[in-house]
C-alpha positions as CSV (number, residue, x, y, z in Angstrom):
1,X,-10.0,-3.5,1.3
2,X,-8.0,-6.2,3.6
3,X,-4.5,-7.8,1.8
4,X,-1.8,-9.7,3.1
5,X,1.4,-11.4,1.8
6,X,2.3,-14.7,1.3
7,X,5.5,-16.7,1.0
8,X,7.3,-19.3,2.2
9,X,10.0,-17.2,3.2
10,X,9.4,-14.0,4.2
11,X,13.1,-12.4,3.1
12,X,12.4,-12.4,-0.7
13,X,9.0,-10.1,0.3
14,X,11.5,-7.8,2.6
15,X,14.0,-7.9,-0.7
16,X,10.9,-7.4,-3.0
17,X,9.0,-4.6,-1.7
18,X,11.7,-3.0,0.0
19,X,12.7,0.7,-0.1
20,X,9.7,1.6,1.5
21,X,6.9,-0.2,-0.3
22,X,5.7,-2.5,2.0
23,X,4.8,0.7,4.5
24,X,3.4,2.2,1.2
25,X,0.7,-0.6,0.8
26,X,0.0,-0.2,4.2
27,X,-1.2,2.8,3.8
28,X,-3.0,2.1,0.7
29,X,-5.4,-1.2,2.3
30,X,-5.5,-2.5,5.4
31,X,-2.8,-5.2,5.6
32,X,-1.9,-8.0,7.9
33,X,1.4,-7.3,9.7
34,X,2.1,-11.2,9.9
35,X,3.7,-13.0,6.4
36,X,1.4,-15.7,5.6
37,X,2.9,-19.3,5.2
38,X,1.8,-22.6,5.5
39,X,3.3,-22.5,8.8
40,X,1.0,-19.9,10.6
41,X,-2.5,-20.1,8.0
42,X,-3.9,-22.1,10.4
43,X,-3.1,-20.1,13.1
44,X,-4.6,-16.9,11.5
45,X,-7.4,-18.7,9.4
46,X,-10.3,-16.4,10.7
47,X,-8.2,-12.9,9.5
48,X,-7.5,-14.8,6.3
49,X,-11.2,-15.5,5.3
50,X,-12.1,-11.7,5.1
51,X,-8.8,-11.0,2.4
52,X,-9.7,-9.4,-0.8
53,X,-6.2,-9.3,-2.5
54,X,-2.5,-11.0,-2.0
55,X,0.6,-9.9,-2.4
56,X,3.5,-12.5,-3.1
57,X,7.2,-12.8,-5.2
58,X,9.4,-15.8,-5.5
59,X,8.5,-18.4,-3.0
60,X,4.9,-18.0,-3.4
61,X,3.3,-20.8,-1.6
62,X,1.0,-23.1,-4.1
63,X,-2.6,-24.3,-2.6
64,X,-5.7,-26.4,-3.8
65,X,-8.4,-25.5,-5.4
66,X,-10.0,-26.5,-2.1
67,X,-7.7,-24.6,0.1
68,X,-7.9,-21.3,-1.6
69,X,-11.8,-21.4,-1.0
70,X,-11.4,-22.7,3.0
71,X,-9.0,-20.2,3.7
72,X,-9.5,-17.4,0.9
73,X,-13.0,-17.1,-0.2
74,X,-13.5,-13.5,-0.2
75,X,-10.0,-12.8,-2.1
76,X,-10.2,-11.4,-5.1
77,X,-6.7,-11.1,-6.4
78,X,-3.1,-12.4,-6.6
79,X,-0.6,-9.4,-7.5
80,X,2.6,-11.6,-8.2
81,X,5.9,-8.8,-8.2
82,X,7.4,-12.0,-10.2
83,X,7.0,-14.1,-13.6
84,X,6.1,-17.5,-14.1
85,X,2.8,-18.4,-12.6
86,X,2.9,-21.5,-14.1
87,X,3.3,-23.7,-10.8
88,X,0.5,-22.1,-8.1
89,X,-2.2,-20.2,-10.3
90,X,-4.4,-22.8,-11.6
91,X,-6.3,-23.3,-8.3
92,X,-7.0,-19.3,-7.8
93,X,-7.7,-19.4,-11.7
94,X,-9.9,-21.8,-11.2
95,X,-11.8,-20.3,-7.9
96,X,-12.1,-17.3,-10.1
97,X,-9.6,-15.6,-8.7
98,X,-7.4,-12.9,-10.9
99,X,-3.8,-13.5,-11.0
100,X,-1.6,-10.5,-12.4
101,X,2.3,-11.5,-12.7
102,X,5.3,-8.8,-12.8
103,X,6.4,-10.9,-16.5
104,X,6.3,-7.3,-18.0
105,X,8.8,-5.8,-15.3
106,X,11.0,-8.8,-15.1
107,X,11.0,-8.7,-19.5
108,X,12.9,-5.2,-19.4
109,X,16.0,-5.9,-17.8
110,X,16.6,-9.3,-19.7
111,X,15.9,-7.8,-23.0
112,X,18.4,-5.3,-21.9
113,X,20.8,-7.8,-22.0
114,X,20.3,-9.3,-25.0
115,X,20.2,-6.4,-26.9
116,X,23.6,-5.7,-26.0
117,X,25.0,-9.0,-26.8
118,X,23.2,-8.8,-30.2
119,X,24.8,-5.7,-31.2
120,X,28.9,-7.5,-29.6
121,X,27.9,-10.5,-31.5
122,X,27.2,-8.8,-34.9
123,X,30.7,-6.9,-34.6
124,X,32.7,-10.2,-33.9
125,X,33.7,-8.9,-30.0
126,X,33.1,-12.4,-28.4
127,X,36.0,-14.0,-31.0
128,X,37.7,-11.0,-31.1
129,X,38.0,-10.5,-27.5
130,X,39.8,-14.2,-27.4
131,X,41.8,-14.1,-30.4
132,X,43.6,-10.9,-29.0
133,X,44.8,-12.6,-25.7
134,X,46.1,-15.7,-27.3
135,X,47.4,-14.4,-30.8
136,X,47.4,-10.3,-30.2
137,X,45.7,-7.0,-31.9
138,X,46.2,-7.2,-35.7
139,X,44.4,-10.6,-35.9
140,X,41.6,-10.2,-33.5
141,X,41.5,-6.7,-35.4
142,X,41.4,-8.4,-38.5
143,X,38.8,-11.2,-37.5
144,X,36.2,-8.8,-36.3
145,X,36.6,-6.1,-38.6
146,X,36.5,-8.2,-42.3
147,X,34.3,-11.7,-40.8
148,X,31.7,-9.8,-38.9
149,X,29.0,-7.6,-40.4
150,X,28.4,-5.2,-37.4
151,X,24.8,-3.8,-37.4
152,X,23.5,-2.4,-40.6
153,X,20.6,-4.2,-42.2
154,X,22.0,-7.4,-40.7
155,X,19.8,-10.5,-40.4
156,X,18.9,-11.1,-36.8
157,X,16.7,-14.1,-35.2
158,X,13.9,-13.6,-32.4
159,X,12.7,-17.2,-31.1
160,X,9.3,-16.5,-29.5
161,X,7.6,-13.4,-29.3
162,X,6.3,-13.2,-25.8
163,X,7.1,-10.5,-23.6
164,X,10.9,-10.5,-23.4
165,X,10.6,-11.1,-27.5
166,X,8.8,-8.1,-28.8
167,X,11.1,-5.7,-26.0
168,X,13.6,-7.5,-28.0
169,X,12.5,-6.4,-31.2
170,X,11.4,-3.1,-30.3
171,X,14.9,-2.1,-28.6
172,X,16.6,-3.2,-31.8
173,X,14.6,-1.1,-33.9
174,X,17.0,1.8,-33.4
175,X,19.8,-0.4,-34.7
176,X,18.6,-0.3,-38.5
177,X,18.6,-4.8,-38.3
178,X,16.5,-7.1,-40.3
179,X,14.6,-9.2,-37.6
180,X,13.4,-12.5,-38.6
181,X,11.1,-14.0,-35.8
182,X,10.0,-17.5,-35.1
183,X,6.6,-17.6,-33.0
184,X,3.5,-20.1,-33.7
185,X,1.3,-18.2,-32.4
186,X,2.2,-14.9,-33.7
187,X,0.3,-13.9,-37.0
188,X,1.3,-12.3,-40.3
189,X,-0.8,-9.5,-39.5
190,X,0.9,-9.1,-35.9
191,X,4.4,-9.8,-37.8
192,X,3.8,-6.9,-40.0
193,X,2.6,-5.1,-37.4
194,X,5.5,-5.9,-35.3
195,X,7.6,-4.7,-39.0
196,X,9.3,-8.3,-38.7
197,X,9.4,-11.3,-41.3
198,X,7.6,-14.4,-39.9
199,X,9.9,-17.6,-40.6
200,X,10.5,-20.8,-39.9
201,X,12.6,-22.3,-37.5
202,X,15.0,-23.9,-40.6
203,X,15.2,-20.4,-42.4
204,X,16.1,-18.1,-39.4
205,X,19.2,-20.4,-38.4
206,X,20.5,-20.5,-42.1
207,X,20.0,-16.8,-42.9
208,X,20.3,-14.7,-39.4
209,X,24.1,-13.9,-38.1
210,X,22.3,-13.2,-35.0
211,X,19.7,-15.8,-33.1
212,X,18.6,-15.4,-29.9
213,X,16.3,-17.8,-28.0
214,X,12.9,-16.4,-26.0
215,X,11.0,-19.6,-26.6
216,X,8.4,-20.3,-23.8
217,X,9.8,-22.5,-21.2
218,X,7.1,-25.7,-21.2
219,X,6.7,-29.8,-22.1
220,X,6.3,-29.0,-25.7
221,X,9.4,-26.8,-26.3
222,X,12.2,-29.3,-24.9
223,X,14.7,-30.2,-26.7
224,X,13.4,-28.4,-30.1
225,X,16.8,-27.0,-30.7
226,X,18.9,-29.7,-31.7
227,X,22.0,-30.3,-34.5
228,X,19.7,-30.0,-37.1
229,X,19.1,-26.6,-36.5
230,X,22.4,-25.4,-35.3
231,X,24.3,-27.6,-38.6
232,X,22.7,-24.9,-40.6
233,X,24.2,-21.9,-38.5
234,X,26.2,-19.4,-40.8
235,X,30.2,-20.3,-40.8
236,X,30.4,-16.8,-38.4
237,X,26.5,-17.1,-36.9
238,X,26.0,-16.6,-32.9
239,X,23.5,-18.3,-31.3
240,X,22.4,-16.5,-27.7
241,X,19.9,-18.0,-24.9
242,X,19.2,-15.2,-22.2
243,X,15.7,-17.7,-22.1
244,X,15.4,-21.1,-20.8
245,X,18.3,-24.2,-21.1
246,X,16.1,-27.0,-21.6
247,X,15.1,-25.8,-26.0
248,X,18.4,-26.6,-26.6
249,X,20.2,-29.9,-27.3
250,X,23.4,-29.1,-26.0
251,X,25.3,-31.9,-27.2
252,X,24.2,-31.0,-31.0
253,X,25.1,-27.2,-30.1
254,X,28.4,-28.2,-29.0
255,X,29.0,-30.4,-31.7
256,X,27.9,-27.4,-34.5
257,X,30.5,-25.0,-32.4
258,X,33.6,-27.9,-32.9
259,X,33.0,-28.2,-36.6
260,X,32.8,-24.0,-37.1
261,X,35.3,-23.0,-35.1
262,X,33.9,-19.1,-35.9
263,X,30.7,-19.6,-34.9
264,X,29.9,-19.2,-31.2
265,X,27.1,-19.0,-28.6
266,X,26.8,-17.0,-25.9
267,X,24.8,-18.5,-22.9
268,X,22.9,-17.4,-19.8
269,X,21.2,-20.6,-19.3
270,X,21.8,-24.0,-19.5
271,X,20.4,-27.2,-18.5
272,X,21.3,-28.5,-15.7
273,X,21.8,-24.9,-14.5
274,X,25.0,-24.7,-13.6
275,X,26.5,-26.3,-16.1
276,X,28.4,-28.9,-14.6
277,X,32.2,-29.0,-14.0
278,X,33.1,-31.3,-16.4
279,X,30.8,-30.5,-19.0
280,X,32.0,-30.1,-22.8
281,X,30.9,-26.6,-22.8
282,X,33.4,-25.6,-20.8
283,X,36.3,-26.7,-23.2
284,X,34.9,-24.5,-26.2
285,X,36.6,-21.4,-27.0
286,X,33.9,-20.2,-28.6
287,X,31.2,-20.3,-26.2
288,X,30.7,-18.2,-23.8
289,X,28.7,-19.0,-20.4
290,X,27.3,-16.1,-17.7
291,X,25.9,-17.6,-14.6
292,X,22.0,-16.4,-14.9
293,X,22.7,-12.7,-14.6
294,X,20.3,-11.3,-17.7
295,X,17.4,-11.3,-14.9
296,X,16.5,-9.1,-12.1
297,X,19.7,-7.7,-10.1
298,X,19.8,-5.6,-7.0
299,X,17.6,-2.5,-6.8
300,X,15.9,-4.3,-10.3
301,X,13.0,-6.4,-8.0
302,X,11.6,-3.3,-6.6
303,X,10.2,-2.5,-10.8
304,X,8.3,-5.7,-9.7
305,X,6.5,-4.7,-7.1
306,X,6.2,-1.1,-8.4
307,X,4.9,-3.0,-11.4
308,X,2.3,-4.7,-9.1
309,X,1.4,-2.1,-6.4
310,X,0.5,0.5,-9.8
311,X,-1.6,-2.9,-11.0
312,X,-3.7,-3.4,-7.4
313,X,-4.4,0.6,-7.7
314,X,-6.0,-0.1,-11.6
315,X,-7.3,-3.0,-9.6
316,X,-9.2,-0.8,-6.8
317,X,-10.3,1.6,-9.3
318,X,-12.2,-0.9,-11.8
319,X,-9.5,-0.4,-14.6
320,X,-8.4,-2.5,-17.6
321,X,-5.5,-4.8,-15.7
322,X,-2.1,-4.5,-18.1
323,X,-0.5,-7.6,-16.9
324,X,-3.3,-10.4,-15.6
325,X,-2.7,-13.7,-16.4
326,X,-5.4,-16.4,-17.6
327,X,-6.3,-19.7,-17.6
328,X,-6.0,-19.8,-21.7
329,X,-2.6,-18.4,-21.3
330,X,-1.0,-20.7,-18.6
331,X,0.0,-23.7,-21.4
332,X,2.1,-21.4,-23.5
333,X,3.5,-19.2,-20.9
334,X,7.3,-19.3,-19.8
């Protein structure tokens, strides 16, 4: 079996399959030393029409329909040690090509994250943590110990449950928390399943202390989170977005953090990303920004293509695929 990669810059495949995997596929198929781009496929088009599968990461280089059958028609597979797919699978889709994404690997670390800032949230330590620099221990003490509920049984809201949704859920399971979950597409039999209450969007942001967004990242999802929503916030509620920036209506968000001084947010994203200098967000002393760090950090990428080289071997072998991506899929994916 012949593979090669493909980027448009060949540092993130160094940074992605480093610590030895690239010499590891190597020796696994017979794969091109040369990084495929648009700059040299023209240049090595005849060792390019007898690929099976490709190997790519961020800065995956998007193609025709008509270009991945000139230059790829023996290939077989796209093993993507990445997420979103959304911008370059079609075409390979649509040559019947399989495309398998790394979501699942890049899912852990993020509901990591949140997790953790579910758990600070529910105890009060954002508020805390900033009352007790500008007014000292016994109120900051006071503040998180009688306002916030900590943990047990409390009500906690999951906005989509895709991949980084249901590790969500499933890591807060040890946590003895009531998990409401919005998701269209999830069923009452997968909710129950799942030991979650389906609700609506209106009922989790009245009811949960804790929400936390997950919402596919698409056209449709823009903008869904708006004052509406975030008016109906408990007087002590967090909101968190480890997701995308673009649900939320940050001006209605804002204004729901001014009028509840105790509420707060806690955001990883925003949109623009980064949120601008002069931005109101930035006066609020009850929200607090991280710049996009809930991802994939440092040694983290190599689960990615770990993810994808134990996927290619299922691949070689004829097995059920854990993490391939379809056509169907591609309109309500992140």
């Amino acid at each position: 079996m012949k593979g090669c990669f493909v980027s448009k810059n060949g540092i993130k495949i160094d940074y992605v399959f480093g610590g030895g995997r690239k010499a590891q596929l190597s020796s696994e198929l017979d794969m091109l030393d040369e990084i495929i781009s648009r700059a040299n496929m023209d240049t090595f088009k005849e060792k390019l029409q007898d690929i099976d599968v490709i190997f790519a990461t961020w800065d995956m280089e998007d193609f025709t329909q008509a270009e991945v059958r000139d230059y790829f028609p023996n290939l077989k597979a796209v093993f993507y040690a990445a997420g979103s797919v959304r911008y370059f699978a079609g075409p390979f889709l649509e040559s019947g090509v399989k495309v398998i994404s790394a979501w699942g690997a890049m899912a852990i670390p993020v509901a990591e994250f949140t997790v953790s800032q579910i758990v600070q949230a529910n105890k009060g330590y954002y508020l805390a943590m900033s009352l007790f620099r500008e007014k000292g221990y016994a109120d900051a003490n006071a503040l998180a110990t009688r306002a916030f509920p900590g943990t047990y049984h409390t009500k906690v809201g999951i906005l989509g449950a895709g991949m980084i949704g249901k590790l969500v859920i499933h890591m807060l399971k040890s946590y003895s928390v009531d998990i409401f979950v919005y998701d269209p597409f999830m069923s009452e039999e997968q909710a129950i399943s799942l030991g979650v209450k389906k609700s609506s969007l209106e009922e989790i942001f009245s009811e949960c202390q804790t929400i936390s967004n997950h919402i596919a990242n698409n056209p449709q999802t823009v903008g869904m989170l708006d004052y509406k929503l975030f008016t109906l916030m408990k007087n002590n509620a967090a909101f968190i977005n480890t997701g995308r920036g673009a649900q939320v209506v940050e001006a209605d968000l804002a204004r729901a953090l001014r009028e509840k001084p105790e509420r707060c947010a806690i955001l990883d994203v925003t949109y623009p990303e980064p949120c601008p200098p002069e931005h109101e967000f930035w006066q609020l002393p009850n929200l607090f920004l991280t710049p996009h760090i809930a991802g994939l950090a440092a040694a983290e990428v190599w689960r990615m293509a770990d993810y994808m080289m134990a996927e290619f071997r299922r691949f070689k072998q004829g097995q059920r695929l854990e993490y391939e991506v379809t056509l169907s899929m591609l309109s309500t994916m992140a």
